[in-house]
C-alpha positions as CSV (number, residue, x, y, z in Angstrom):
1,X,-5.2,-14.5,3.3
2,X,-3.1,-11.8,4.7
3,X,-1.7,-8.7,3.0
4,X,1.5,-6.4,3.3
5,X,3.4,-3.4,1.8
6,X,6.7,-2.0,2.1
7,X,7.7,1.7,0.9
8,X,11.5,2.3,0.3
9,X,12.4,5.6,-0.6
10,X,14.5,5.2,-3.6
11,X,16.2,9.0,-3.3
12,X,17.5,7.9,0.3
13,X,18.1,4.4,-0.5
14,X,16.6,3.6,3.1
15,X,13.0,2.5,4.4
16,X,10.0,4.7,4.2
17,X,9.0,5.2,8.2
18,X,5.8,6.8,9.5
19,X,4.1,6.7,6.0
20,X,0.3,6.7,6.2
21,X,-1.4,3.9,4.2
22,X,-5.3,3.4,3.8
23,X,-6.8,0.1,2.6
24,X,-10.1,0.3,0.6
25,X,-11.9,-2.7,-1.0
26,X,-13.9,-1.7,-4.1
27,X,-17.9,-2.4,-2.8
28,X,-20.8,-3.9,-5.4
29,X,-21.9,-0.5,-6.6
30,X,-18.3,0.7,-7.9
31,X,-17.7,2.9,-4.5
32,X,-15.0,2.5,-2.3
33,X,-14.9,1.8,1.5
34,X,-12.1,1.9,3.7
35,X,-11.1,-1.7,5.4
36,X,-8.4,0.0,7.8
37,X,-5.1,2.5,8.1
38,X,-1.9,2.5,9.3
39,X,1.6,3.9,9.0
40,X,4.8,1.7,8.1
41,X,7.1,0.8,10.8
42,X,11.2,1.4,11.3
43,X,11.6,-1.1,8.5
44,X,9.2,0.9,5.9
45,X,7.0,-2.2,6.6
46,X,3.1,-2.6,7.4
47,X,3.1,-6.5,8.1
48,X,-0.7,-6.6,9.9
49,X,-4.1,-4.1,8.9
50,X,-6.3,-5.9,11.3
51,X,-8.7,-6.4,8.8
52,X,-8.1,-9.9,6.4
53,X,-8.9,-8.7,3.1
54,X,-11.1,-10.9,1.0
55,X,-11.5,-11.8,-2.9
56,X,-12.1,-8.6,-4.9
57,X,-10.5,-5.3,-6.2
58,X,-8.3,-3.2,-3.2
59,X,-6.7,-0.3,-3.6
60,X,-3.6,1.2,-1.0
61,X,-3.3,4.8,-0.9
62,X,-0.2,6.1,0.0
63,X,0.4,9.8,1.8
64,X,3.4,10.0,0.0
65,X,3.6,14.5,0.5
66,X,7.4,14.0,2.7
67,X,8.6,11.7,0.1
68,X,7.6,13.7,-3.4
69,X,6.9,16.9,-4.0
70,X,5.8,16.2,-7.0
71,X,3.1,13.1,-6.0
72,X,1.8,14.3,-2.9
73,X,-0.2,10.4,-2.8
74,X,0.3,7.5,-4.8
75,X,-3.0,4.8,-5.2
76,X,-2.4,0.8,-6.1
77,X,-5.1,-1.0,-6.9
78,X,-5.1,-4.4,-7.2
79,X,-7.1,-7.7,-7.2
80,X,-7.4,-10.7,-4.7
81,X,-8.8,-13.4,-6.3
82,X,-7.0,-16.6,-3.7
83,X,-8.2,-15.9,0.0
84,X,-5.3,-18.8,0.6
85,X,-2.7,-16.4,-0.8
86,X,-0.6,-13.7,0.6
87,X,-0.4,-10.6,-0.9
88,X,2.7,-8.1,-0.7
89,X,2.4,-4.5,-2.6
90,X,5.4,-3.0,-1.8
91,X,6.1,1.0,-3.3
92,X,9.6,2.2,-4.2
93,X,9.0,6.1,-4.6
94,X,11.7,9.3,-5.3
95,X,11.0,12.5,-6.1
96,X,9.6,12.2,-9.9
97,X,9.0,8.8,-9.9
98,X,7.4,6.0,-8.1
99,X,6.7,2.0,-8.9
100,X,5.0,-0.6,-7.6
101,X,5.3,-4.8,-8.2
102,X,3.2,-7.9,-6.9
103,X,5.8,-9.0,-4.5
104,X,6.1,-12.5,-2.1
């Protein structure tokens, strides 16, 4: 199982660099605890979290502050139920507006 994100800045039309991105897995008693965190690459890319994710409800949070004024973070949470699978979250964000899709 192996999981990656992407953030393009939609106002720019270009690749998100530097953004900081934490990974938290949802634990038994509804809490949350951080797996890793990184920041995207040239590309707007985090490709490895050194961590593999397992089967249950994650969540990326993304520092988002140089990118929006208006959402200073943006949080995707989303469930792995295949361990086999790869998982891509990527985020497009602009200024007032931000969206997310379960990519390949």
């Amino acid at each position: 199982m192996s999981l990656s994100t992407h953030v393009l800045d939609a106002a720019k039309g270009l690749p998100a660099e530097g953004v900081a991105v934490r990974l938290d897995r949802r634990d038994d008693g509804g809490g949350w605890t951080t797996l890793a965190e990184a920041r995207t690459d040239a590309d707007g890319r985090i490709r490895e979290w050194g961590v593999p994710p397992r089967e249950g409800v994650h969540r990326l949070t993304f520092d988002t502050a140089g990118l929006s004024g208006f959402y200073p973070e943006v949080t995707v949470a989303f469930t792995i139920d295949d361990p086999g699978r790869h998982y891509h979250v990527p985020l497009l964000i602009s200024p007032f507006a931000y969206s997310t899709y379960r990519g390949s």
